[in-house]
Structure formats: C-alpha cells, structure tokens
Residue, then its C-alpha position, 0 to 999 in steps of 0.5 A: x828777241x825781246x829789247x828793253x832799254x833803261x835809260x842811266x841819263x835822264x835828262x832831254x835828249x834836245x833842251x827845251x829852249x831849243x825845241x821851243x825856238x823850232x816850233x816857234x813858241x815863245x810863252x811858258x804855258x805848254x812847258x810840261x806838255x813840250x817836255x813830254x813831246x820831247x821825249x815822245x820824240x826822242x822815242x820815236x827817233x830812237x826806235x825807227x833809228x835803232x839808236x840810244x840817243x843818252x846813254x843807255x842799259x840795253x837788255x836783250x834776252x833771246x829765247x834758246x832757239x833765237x841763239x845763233x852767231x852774229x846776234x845782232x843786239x839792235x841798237x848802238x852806237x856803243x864805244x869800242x871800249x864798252x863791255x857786255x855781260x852774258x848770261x845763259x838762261x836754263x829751261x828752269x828760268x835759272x841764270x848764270x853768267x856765260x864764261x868771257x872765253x865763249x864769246x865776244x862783242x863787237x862794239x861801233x854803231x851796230x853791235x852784235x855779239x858772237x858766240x864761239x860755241x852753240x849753246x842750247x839755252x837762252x842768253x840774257x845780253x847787258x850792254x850799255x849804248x848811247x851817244x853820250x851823257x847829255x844834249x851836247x854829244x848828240x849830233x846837230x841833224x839829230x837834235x833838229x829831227x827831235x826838234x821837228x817831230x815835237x813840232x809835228x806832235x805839239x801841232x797835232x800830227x794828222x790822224x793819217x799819215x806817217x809817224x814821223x814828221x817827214x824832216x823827221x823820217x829822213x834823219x832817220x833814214x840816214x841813221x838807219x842804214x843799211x843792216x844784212 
C-alpha cells in the first residue's frame, strides 16, 4: 500500500505566535526556521498519529494482491458526508473508475473502504481527510503537541532519543488508538 497525501489548505496547522509563546521566544530573527519547525512538527504528528491535521487529498494506491475487504485507508479523520473515488488499476498500468455499486466507504476517525466483490486489479483510492480548513477547528491537546515538538526541534532535539518530544509522543498515543 502506498499513501500520499496533498495538502488542499496550506496554511500552519498551529499560528506562529503560538508556537513561539511555548518556546518562549520573544524576537522575530528565527521566524523563517519557526515556520519551517512547524510544519516539520505537524508532520511528525500526522504521520505517528495517522491524522490529516488541514485538509487534506489522501491518495492510496494498493497493488492487486494487497486488495481485500475492509481496506483500512490510514488516516482520517474524514466527515461522514465525504465521498471517495475508486479506480482499478489493470496489469497494463490503465485506470478506470470502479462502479459506486462495487463498494462503500465508511467515513469517522479510521476510514476503510469495503469492497463487495474480489477484484483481481490494483485500486487507486481518493479521499479527502482532515480536521478542518485552518488552526481553529484543530483541538487545543493537538495544537499544544505541535507546539512542543517545534520546541524540541527549534532547541535541537538530542541525536539519541526519540522522535518526538515526550509531551509530543503522549498526544500521540491518545489519537492513535487502538487499530484491529
């Protein structure tokens, strides 16, 4: 299974103001860098979370053999009103868009798509996720572990250690949850 994602909102997941009153900076020298540790951070987040912090065009494209159902997509959340569209790949790379009547796609926090019949091609998968158009809509826990893991990046995070700042990394944990 291969992911990408295209942001469709590409402002900062968390303002620079509030990024720089956690790290306690006070001066406008390292606005450029901040805002690059930012979004280093809301990276970092998103990925160990399996969240769209902004909206977002999610883009998975499964190999014939990786095709069963459920397929669990990977990152949400996504609102119940939101649609997918489906394409089979063929041997010879060609593209179609699957029929609405082969399949369904169940929106909430973990998206998955169902598939009604076994299908010996590849399928392409377009969805959109996210937690909403700007920083407002992201909740208050997330925007404070963005904040922090840009401290820990802006302070230079140790060589050894982990990823993401320990504040960071327990946020984390509670968005993840607990997949089967």
């Amino acid at each position: 299974m291969k992911t990408e994602r295209t942001p469709t909102v590409t402002d900062l997941p968390v303002t620079l103001a509030d990024a720089k009153a956690a790290a306690r900076i006070d001066h406008t020298d390292d606005d450029a860098l901040l805002t690059r540790y930012v979004r280093a951070a809301a990276a970092d987040i998103e990925a160990q979370a399996g969240l769209a912090l902004l909206t977002t065009t999610v883009n998975v494209t499964l190999d014939a053999g990786e095709v069963c159902s459920p397929i669990f997509l990977g990152i949400g959340p996504v609102a119940e009103d939101a649609t997918a569209t489906v394409y089979t790949v063929g041997e010879d790379g060609s593209t179609a868009e699957l029929d609405a009547g082969a399949w369904w796609f169940e929106a909430g926090r973990w998206p998955r798509l169902h598939v009604v019949d076994s299908l010996s091609d590849g399928l392409i998968i377009n969805y959109s996720a996210g937690m909403g158009e700007d920083a407002d809509e992201i909740p208050d826990d997330l925007v404070t572990a963005i904040c922090d893991q840009t401290r820990w990046l802006y302070d230079g995070m140790p060589d050894r250690g982990p990823a993401l700042a320990p504040s960071a990394a327990r946020v984390v944990a509670r968005h993840r949850g607990a997949r089967l």
